[in-house]
N, C-alpha and C positions, 0 to 999 in steps of 0.2 A: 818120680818113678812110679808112684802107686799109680799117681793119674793115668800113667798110661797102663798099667795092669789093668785097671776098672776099664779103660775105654776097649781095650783090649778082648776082654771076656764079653764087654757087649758086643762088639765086632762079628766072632766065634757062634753068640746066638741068633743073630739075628741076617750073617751074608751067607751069601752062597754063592753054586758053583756054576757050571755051563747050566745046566739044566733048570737054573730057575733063572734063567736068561730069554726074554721071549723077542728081544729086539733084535732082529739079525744084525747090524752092524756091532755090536755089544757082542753080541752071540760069537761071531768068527774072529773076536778079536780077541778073544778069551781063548777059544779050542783055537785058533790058528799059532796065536803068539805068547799072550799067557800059559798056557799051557804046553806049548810046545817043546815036547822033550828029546827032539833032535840035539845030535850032538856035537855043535858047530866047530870047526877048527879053530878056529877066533878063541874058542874060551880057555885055551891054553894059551894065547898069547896074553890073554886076561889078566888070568891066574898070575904068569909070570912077571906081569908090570907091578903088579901089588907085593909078589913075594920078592922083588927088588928094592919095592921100599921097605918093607919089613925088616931087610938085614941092612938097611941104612942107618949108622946110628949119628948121622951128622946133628947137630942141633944149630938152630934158627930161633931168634927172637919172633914170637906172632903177634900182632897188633889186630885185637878182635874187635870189629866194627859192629859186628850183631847181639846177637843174646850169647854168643859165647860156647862153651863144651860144656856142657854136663860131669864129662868125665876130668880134663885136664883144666886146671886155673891157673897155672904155673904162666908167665909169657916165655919162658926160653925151654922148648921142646923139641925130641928128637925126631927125626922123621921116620922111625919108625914106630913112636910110640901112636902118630898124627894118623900112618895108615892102618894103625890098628883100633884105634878107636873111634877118631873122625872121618876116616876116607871109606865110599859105598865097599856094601860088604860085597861078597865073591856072586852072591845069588844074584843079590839085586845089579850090578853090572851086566851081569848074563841079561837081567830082564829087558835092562835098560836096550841093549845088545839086538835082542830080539825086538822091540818098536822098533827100534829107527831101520833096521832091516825090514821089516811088515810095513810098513807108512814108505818107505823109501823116500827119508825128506831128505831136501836139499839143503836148506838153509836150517839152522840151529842157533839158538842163544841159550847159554849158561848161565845162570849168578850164582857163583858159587864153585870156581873152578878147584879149591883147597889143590891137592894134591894131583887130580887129571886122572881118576882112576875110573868117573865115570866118562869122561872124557875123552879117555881112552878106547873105551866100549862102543860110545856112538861112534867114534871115527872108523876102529876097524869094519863098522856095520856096515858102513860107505865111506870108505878113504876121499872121495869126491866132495864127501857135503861141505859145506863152508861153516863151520862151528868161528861162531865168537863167543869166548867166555871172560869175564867177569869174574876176577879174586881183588877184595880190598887189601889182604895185607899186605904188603909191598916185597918180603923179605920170603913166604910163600909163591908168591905172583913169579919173583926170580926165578925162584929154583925150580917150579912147574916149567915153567919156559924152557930153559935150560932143557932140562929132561927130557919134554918132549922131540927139540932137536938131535940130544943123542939115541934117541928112537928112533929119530925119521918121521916124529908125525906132521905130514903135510898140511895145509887148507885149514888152520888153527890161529886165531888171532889173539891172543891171550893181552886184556886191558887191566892192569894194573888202576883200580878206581872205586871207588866208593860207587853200590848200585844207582842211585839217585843222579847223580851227575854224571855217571858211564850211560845210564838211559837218555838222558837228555842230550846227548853230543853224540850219538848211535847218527850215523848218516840215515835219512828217512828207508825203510826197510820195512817187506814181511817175512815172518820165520814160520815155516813148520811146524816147529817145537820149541819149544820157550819149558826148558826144563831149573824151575826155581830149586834153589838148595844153598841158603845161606842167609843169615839174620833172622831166625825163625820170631819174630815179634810181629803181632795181630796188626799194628797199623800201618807197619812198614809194607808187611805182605801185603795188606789191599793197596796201599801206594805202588807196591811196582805191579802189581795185577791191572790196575788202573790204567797206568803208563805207557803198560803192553798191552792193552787190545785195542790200541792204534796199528800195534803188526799185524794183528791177526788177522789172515781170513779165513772162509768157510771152512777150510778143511787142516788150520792145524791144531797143534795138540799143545795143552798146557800140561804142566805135571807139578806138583807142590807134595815137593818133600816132610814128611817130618809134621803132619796135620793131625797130629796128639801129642806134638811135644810137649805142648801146654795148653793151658785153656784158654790164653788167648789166639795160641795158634789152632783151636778149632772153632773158636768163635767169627774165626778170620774166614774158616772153609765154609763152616756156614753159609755168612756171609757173600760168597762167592758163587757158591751152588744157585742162589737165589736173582745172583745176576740176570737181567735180562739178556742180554746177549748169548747166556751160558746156555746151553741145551741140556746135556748128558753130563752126566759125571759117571766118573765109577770112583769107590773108597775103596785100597787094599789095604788098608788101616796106617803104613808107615809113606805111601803117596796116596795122592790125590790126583787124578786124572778128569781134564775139562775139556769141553769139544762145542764148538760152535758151530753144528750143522745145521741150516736151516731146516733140511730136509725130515729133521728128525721131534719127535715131540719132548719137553722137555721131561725128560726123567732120570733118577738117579739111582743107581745099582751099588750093592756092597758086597764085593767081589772076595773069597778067599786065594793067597794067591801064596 
């Protein structure tokens, strides 16, 4: 937890806002989306998915394939204590919300579908897109499933698998958005960053959650920013956003958001 205070405060001194933005696509993706304080009807349906798991208190055995919670070590958890500590918060769903609405992707991949709450967010953005996501614990993986059909959420493929071999048997594919969010550990992240920009093309977006969890998960973003292929990044300190535009020269922005 300090480490990320200290990364935290350097963050605070050193990013900014639209205005120290000089690259237009940077620029309108920050005042268009970042920034955009419109008040979508969607975010009450948001709000509402989350405050249904909140008042859930079923418990479920979790089988943690990654580095685990910070906050919960226990394996048999309640589901509401999972969407209060582990599952995206209210904001960042909203933001989430807001990309895949601005980008208008079509095609999506998750790793790391925990509970579906961001999940939730990209689908309402476009009920159309085809989201596959990616939950290793098997007993999690259910009950997300589940859920989502007593929702109604369409065009969702939810694979119960470990990320390593759910990537390797992915039918050949490119996605959009390739939104990472699970097993925050330095080598694993460049293994499936690796893996994935065989999806990619020019114009979609990567996101990596949680790039101060630890220092090897910033030694991982590093690492990543520095990729050839990568062009642009932006840092809003708890994701990390990657872009492979040719178009554009490689540079990296630290966004407050």
């Amino acid at each position: 937890m300090f480490y990320q205070i200290k990364q935290y405060i350097k963050l605070l001194l050193k990013s900014t806002n639209q205005h120290g933005v000089h690259s237009p696509f940077v620029y309108n993706l920050v005042t268009k989306c970042f920034y955009d304080k419109t008040k979508y009807a969607a975010y009450s349906s948001i709000l509402n998915y989350k405050k249904d798991l909140l008042k859930n208190k079923t418990k479920i055995t979790v089988t943690d394939l990654g580095v685990g919670s910070h906050v919960m070590k226990q394996k048999e958890r309640s589901i509401s204590a999972m969407a209060k500590n582990a599952g995206s918060t209210y904001k960042r769903a909203k933001l989430l919300y807001r990309i895949v609405n601005y980008f208008e992707f079509e095609a999506i991949l998750e790793l790391g579908t925990s509970l579906g709450i961001a999940t939730n967010a990209m689908h309402l953005a476009n009920p159309k897109t085809n989201i596959t996501t990616i939950e290793g614990c098997p007993n999690i993986s259910e009950f997300t499933k589940e859920n989502f059909k007593a929702s109604r959420l369409e065009n969702i493929n939810v694979i119960n698998d470990n990320f390593v071999d759910a990537l390797k048997n992915l039918k050949p594919n490119t996605y959009d958005l390739i939104f990472f969010d699970g097993n925050h550990q330095k080598e694993a992240t460049l293994d499936y960053f690796e893996t994935s920009l065989e999806t990619a093309h020019n114009d979609s977006v990567f996101i990596f959650d949680d790039i101060y969890w630890s220092k090897g998960m910033t030694e991982a973003w590093e690492a990543i920013k520095k990729h050839p292929k990568v062009t642009v990044t932006i840092d809003t300190f708890f994701w990390g956003f990657v872009f492979f535009r040719k178009e554009q020269v490689k540079e990296h922005f630290l966004v407050r958001v």
